[in-house]
C-alpha positions in Angstrom: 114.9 148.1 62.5 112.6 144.5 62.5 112.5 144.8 58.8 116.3 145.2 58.5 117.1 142.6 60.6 114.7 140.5 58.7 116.2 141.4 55.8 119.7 140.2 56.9 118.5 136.9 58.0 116.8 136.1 54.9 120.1 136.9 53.1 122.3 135.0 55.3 119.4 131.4 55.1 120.4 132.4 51.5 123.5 132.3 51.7 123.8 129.0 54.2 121.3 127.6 51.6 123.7 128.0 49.1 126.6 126.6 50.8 127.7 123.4 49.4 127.6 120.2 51.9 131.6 119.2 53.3 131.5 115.3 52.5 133.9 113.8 55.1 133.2 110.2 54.1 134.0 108.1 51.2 131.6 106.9 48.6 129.9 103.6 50.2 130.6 104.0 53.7 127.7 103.1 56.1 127.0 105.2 58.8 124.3 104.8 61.7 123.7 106.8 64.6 121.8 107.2 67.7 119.4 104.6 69.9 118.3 102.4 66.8 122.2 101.5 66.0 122.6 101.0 70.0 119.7 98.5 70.0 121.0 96.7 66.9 124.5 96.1 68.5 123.0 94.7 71.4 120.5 92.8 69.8 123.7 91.6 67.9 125.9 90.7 70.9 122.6 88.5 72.3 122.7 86.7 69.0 126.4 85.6 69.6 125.8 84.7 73.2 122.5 82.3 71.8 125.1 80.6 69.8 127.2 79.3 72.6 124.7 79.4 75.2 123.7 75.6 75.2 127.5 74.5 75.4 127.4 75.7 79.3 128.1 73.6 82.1 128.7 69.3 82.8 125.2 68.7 80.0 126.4 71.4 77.9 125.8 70.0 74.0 128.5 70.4 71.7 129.4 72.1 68.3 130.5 71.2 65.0 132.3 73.9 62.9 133.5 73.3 59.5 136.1 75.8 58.1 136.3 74.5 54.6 139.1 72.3 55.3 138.8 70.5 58.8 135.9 69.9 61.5 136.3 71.4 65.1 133.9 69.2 67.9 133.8 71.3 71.1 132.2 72.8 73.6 134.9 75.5 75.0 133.4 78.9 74.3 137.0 80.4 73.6 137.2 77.8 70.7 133.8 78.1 69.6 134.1 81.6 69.1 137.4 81.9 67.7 136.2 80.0 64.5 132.6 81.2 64.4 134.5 84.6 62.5 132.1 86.9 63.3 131.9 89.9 61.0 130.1 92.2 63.3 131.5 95.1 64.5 130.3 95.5 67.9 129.9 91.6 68.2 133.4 90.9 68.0 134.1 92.7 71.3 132.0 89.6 73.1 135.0 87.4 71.1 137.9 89.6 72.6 136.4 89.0 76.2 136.3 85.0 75.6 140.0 85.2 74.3 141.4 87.5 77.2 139.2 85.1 79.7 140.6 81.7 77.7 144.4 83.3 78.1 144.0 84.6 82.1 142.3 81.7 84.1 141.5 79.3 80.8 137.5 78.3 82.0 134.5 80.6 81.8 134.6 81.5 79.0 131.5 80.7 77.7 130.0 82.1 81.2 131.5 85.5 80.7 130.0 85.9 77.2 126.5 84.6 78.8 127.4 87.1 81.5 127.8 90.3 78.8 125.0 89.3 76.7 122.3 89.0 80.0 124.1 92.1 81.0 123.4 93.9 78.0 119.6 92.0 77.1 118.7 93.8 80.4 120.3 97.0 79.8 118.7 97.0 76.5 115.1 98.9 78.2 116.9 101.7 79.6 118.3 102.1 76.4 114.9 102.2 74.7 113.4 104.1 77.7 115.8 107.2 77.4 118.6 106.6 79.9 121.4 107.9 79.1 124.3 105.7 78.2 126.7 107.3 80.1 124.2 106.7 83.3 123.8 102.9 82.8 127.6 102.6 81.8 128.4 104.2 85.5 126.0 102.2 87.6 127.3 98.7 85.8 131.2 99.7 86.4 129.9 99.7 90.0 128.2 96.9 90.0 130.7 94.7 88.6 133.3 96.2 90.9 131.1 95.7 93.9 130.5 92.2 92.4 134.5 91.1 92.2 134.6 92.5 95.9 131.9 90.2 97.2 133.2 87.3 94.9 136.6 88.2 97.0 135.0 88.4 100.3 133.3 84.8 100.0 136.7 82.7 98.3 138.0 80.6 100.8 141.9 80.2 101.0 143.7 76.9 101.6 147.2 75.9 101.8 148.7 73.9 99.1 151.2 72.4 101.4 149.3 70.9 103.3 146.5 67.6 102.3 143.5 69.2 102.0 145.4 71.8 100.0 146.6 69.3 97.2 142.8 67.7 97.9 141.4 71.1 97.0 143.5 71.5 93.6 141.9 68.1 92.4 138.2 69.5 92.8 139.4 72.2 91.0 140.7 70.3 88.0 138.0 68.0 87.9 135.6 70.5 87.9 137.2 71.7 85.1 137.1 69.0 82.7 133.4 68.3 84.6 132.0 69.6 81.6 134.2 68.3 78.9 134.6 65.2 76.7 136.8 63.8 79.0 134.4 64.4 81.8 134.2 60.5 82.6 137.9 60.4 82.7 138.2 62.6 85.3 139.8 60.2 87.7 142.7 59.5 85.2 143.6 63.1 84.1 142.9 65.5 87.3 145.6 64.0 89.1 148.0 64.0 85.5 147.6 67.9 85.7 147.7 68.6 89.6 151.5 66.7 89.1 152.5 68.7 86.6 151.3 72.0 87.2 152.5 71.3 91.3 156.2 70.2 89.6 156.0 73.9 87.9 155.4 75.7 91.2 157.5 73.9 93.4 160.9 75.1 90.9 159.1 78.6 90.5 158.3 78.3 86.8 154.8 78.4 87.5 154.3 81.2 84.6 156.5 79.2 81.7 153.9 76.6 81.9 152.6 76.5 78.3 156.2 75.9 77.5 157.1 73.5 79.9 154.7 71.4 79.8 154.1 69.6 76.6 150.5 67.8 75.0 151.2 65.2 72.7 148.3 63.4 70.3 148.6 59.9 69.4 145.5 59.0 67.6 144.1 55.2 68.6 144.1 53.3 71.3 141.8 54.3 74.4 141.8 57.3 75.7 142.2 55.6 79.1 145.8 54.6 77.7 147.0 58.2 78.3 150.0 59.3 80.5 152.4 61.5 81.9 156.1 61.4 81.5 157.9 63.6 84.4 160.2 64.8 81.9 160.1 65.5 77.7 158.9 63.0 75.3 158.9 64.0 71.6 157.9 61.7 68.5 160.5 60.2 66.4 162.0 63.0 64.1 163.0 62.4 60.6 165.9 59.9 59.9 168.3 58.8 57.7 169.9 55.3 56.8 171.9 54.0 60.4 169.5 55.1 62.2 168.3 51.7 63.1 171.9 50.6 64.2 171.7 53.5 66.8 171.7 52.6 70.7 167.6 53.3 72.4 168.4 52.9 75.6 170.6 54.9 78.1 171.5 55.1 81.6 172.5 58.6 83.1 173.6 59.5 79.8 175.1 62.7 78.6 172.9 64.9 76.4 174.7 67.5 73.6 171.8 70.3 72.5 172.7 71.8 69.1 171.5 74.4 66.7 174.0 73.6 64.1 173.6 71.3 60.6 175.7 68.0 60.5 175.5 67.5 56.9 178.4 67.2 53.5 177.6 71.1 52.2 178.8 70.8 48.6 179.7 73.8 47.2 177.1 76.2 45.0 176.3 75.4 41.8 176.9 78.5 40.4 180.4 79.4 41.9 183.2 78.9 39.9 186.6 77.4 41.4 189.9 77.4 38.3 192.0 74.5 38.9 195.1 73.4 36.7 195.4 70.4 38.1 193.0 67.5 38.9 194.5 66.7 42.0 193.4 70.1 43.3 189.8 69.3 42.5 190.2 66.4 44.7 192.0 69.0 47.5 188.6 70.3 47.5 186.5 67.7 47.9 188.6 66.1 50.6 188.6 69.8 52.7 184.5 69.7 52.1 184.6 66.5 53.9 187.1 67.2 56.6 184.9 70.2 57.4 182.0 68.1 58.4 184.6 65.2 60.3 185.8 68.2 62.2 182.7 68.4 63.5 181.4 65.4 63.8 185.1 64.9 66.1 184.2 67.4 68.5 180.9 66.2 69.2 182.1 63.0 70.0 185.4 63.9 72.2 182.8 66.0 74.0 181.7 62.9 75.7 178.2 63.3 74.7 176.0 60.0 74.7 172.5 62.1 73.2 173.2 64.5 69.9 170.1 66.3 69.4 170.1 69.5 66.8 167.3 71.9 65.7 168.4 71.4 62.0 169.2 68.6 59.7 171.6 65.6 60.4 172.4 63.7 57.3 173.2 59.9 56.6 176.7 60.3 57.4 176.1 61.4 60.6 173.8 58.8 61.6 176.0 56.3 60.4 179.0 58.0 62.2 177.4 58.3 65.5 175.8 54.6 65.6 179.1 53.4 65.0 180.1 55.1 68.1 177.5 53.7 70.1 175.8 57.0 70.1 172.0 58.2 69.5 171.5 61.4 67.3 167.8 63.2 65.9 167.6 65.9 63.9 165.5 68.7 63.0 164.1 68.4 66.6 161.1 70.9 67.0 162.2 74.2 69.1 159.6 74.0 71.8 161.2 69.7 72.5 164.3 71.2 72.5 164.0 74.5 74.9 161.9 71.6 77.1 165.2 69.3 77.0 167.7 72.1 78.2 165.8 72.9 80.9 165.0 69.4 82.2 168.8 68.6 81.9 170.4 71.4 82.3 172.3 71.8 79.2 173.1 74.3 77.0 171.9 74.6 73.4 175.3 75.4 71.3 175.2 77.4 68.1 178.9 75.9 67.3 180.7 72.9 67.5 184.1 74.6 68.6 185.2 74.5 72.5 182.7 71.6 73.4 182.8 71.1 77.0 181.4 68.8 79.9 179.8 72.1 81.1 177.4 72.5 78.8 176.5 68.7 78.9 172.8 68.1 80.2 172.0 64.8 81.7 168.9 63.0 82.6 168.4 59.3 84.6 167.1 57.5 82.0 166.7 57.7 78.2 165.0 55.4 75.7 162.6 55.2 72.6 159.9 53.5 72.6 156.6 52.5 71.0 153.2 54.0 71.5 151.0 53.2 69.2 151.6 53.8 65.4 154.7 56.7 66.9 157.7 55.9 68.4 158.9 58.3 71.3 162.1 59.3 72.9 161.4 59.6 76.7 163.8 61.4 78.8 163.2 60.7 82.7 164.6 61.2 86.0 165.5 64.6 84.7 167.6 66.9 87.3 165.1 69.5 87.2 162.3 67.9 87.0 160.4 70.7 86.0 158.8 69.7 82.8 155.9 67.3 81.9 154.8 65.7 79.1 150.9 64.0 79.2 150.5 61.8 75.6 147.1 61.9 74.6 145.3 58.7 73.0 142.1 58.3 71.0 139.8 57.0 68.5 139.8 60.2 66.1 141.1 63.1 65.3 138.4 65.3 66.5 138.2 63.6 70.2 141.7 64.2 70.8 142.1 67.6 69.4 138.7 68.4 72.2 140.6 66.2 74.6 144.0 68.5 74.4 141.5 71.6 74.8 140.3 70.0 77.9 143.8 69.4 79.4 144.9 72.8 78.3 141.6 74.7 80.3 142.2 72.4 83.2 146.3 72.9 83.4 145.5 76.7 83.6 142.6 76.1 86.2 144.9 74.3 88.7 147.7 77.0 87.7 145.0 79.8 88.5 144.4 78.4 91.8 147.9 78.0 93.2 148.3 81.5 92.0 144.7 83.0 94.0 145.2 80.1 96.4 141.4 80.5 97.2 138.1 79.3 95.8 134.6 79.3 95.4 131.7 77.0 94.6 130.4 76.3 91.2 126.8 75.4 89.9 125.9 79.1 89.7 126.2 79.8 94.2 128.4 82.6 93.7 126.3 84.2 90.7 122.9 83.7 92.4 124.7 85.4 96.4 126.2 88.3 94.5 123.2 88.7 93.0 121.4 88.6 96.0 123.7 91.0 97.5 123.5 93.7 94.6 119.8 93.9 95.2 119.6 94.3 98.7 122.8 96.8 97.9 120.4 98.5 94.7 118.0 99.6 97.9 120.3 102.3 99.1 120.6 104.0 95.7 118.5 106.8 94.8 117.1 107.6 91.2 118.2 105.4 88.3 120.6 103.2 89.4 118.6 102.0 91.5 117.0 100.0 88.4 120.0 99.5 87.0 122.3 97.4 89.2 118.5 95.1 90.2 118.6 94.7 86.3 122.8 93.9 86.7 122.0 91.5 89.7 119.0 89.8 87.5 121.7 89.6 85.0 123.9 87.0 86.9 121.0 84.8 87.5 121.7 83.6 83.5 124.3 80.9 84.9 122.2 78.8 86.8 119.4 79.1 84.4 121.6 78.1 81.7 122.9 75.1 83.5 119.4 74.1 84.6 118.0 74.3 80.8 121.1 72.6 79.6 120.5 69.6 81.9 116.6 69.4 80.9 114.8 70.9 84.2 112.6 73.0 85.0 115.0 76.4 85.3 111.5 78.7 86.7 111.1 76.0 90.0 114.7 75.6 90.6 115.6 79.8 90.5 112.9 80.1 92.6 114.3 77.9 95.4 117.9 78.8 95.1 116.7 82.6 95.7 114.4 81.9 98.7 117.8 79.3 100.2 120.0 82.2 99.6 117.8 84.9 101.1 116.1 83.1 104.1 119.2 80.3 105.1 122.3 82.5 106.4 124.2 78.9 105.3 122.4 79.1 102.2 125.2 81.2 100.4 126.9 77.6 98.4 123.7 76.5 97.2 123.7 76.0 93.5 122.1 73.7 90.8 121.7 69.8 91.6 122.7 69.1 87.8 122.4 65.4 88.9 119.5 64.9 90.6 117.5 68.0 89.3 117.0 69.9 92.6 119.5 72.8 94.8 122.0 71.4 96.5 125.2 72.8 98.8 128.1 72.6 95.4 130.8 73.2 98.2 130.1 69.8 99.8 129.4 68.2 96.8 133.1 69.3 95.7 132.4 71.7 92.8 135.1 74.0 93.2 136.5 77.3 90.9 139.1 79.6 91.3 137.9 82.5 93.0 140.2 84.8 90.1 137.5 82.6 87.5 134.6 84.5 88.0 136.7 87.8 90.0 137.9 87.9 85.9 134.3 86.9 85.0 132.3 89.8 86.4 134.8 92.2 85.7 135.4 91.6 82.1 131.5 91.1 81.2 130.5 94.3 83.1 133.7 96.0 81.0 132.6 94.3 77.4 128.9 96.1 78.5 130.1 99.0 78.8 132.2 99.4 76.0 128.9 98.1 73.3 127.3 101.2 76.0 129.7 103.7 75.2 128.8 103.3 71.0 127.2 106.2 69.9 128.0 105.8 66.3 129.0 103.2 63.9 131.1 103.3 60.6 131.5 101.0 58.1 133.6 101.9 55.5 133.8 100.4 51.5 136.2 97.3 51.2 137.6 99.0 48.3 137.7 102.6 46.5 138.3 101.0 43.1 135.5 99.3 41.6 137.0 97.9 38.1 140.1 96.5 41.4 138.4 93.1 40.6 137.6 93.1 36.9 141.5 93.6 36.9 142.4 91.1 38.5 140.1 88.7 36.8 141.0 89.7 33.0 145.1 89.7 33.8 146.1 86.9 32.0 144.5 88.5 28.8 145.5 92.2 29.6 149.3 91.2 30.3 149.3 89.1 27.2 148.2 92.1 25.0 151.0 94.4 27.1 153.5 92.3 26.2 152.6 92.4 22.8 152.0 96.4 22.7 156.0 96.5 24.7 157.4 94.3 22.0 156.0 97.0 19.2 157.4 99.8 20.9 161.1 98.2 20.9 161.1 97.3 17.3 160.0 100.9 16.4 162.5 102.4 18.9 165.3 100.8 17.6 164.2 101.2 14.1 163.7 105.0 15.0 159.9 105.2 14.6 157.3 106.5 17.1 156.5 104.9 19.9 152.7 103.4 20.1 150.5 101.3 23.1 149.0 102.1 26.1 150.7 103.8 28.9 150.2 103.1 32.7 148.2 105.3 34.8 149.5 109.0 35.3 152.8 107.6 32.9 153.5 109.9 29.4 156.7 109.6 27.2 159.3 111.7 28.4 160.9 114.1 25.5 164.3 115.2 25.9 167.7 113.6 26.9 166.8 110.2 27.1 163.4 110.3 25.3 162.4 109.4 21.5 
């Protein structure tokens, strides 16, 4: 019986020997597998975080990208990463956390891609040690949900109604541009935002704000020459001859919002109209023009002051309206517009048929004037004074464009914080007091995780390290006395990084103030990008293309099509002389013989 059996295993190893290997992959494609692949995707992710890592906090440096075509200056992570284009795989999930972070609160995000990367640098070990994955991924999910709880527990609330409320919402803003280009302008543009973003919640538009309220760049001037209108302002738009007769200046005038074209529409050139008379022909003409008179008629029995359309309003228009006393722009860009009906309350019309007062809007004041090189029409004293517009000067190109970024992450930052209505301190207090809670929490954990959420709560510590290396001290001195004031002082819990005078210091005092959603979405989107580079047991990479000669092709068309054309010519003479066909057929193409073959 052992020889038989024997026997039949040797002739089944035959037979499994002889079985031919199932390829599931195509030709090219790049597979890797196991710990070595984990370790390179995290070793890949800490590469990404180096590169934005010195752009943290008020001494953060700044980068310059070039794309081929223009240079990007900045120091917002969301930015940074955005055009870095970064090819790997794995790293590209650090990119997606910056954008979401960028889009939700609007600051952080080059702390939440610091965050992921310490996160995973310290994961990385465990990894290497044997842990399973599936073990560290658990124990950092509850860490980071244990984190966003104690973030939660230590926000303070305030109540924008009140003084210190509004007081509160201009630490926030200001902390928010404290580390941007614009930080030394802080005093001129914290209060720009608090207005508008405040004008926004008090009408309960508070989440149409990146449609309501408008950033315009004019380059020159000083950036100090900046301001908000409390209303729409839009440059100059394309104009024909009259314009200059036009009237700039109105008083509670009446504004007309149209999506229709106010220009002579000759007829096609290719249609075809039979006359027998010449007098018809000039029928025609004279109905082409009544068509746009018509029109033109009813805007201005309408009682409208302001004609402003999406599309184009030609010379005759222009000339027609200034005659009337009357201001018109054309091809007005759909954001000015939507920003126009709702600060006056009209309607945009898609017709110039039943025109009524109704659907009039109306604003205080109207005028256009000069800003530097641009001339502006400003509408003010708007009804609804809902929407804000905040011009931008500068010396270049590049400070302006950084300057808008600014506005934009510090616009969101006060809009985050009316929404939360709560906050925390800044210069790394929260990170290093969650951190110091998650290892005095890591003590009642048996086995692993144990390690694992000291090695999350070491993690956090990156922030104030960052911010001390970034300003030039000594990061190993100052650590060590913000952990023995957070452990020993029980009023120890807002001490962060002196980034002025190089020591600790209590941040709340000092007035360096976050959202407490900033780093609630922080924690919990790190400790989620972690565990998803965690969860990565495999990675594929598949062949750009299956055809190899794909390029070859493209490159020798213009010799190839040259020679079809020549073979396609052949084949018609000979068709239609009644001779064979010759040449080269497409791919998987023969002649067809039969009804309608040669």
């Amino acid at each position: 019986i052992f020889f038989l059996a024997c026997g039949h295993w040797q002739v089944k190893k035959k037979k499994m020997a002889m079985r031919p290997g199932v390829i599931l992959l195509r030709e090219g494609t790049d597979t890797s597998q196991g710990k070595a692949q984990l370790v390179s995707n995290i070793n890949a992710c800490q590469a990404v975080a180096d590169a934005v890592r010195t752009t943290l906090g008020p001494r953060g440096m700044d980068k310059l990208v070039f794309d081929g075509r223009k240079v990007t200056i900045s120091n917002d992570g969301a930015t940074i990463m955005k055009l870095l284009e970064i090819a790997h795989p794995a790293a590209k999930t650090l990119v997606d956390i910056s954008m979401s972070q960028d889009a939700e609160v609007g600051d952080g995000t080059t702390s939440v891609v610091l965050l992921a990367g310490d996160i995973l640098k310290h994961m990385k070990p465990f990894v290497e040690e044997g842990v399973h994955p599936q073990i560290i991924m658990r124990n950092v999910r509850n860490a980071g949900r244990l984190g966003v709880e104690k973030v939660k527990e230590l926000s303070i609330p305030f109540d924008t109604t009140t003084p210190e409320g509004k007081e509160m919402l201009l630490k926030t803003a200001s902390t928010a541009l404290n580390s941007k280009l614009i930080s030394s302008h802080k005093d001129l543009f914290a209060p720009m935002v608090v207005k508008a973003v405040q004008a926004l919640d008090d009408g309960g538009n508070l989440d149409d704000l990146m449609s309501l309220i408008a950033i315009k760049q004019i380059p020159g001037g000083d950036v100090r020459q900046s301001f908000l209108v409390n209303g729409v302002a839009f440059k100059k738009t394309f104009s024909y001859a009259g314009f200059e007769q036009m009237t700039k200046k109105f008083k509670d005038p009446k504004v007309l919002l149209l999506n229709v074209e106010l220009e002579l529409k000759s007829e096609k050139e290719n249609a075809e109209v039979r006359i027998t008379d010449p007098e018809q022909y000039q029928s025609i003409v004279d109905a082409e023009w009544q068509v746009i008179y018509n029109k033109l008629d009813a805007c201005v029995s309408c009682g409208a002051n302001i004609v402003l359309s999406k599309l184009p309003i030609g010379d005759l228009a222009t000339q027609y309206f200034a005659d009337r006393g009357m201001f018109c722009a054309g091809r007005v860009e759909d954001g000015d517009i939507k920003r126009v009906a709702k600060a006056t309350g009209g309607t945009v019309q898609t017709s110039t048929n039943g025109l009524s007062d109704g659907i009039l809007g109306t604003c205080g004041g109207f005028e256009e004037r000069q800003v530097g090189d641009e001339r502006f029409n400003v509408f003010t004293e708007c009804p609804v004074s809902q929407t804000s517009t905040i011009v931008l000067r500068g010396g270049s190109e590049q400070f302006i464009a950084e300057s808008e970024r600014s506005i934009h992450d510090a616009l969101m930052v006060v809009k985050r914080s009316l929404k939360s209505r709560s906050v925390v301190a800044g210069g790394g207090a929260v990170e290093m007091e969650v951190a110091k809670y998650l290892k005095e929490h890591a003590l009642t954990i048996q086995g692993k995780g144990q390690l694992i959420v000291s090695a999350f709560a070491k993690a956090l510590e990156v922030v104030p390290r960052q911010l001390c290396d970034n300003a030039g001290y000594d990061s190993t001195d100052i650590l060590s006395a913000l952990r023995r004031k957070h452990y020993q002082d029980e009023d120890g819990k807002w001490f962060g990084v002196d980034i002025i005078n190089g020591g600790i210091c209590d941040t709340f005092d000092l007035g360096v103030w976050e959202p407490s959603d900033n780093k609630s979405n922080s924690l919990s989107a790190a400790a989620e990008a972690a565990c998803v580079i965690l969860s990565i047991d495999e990675t594929v990479v598949n062949p750009k293309s299956q055809d190899p000669g794909a390029q070859a092709t493209g490159m020798m068309g213009g010799q190839q099509s040259m020679s079809n054309m020549m073979g396609g010519a052949m084949d018609m003479v000979n068709a239609q002389k009644g001779g064979s066909r010759s040449g080269n057929l497409g791919n998987g193409v023969s002649w067809m013989q039969g009804r309608g073959g040669g």
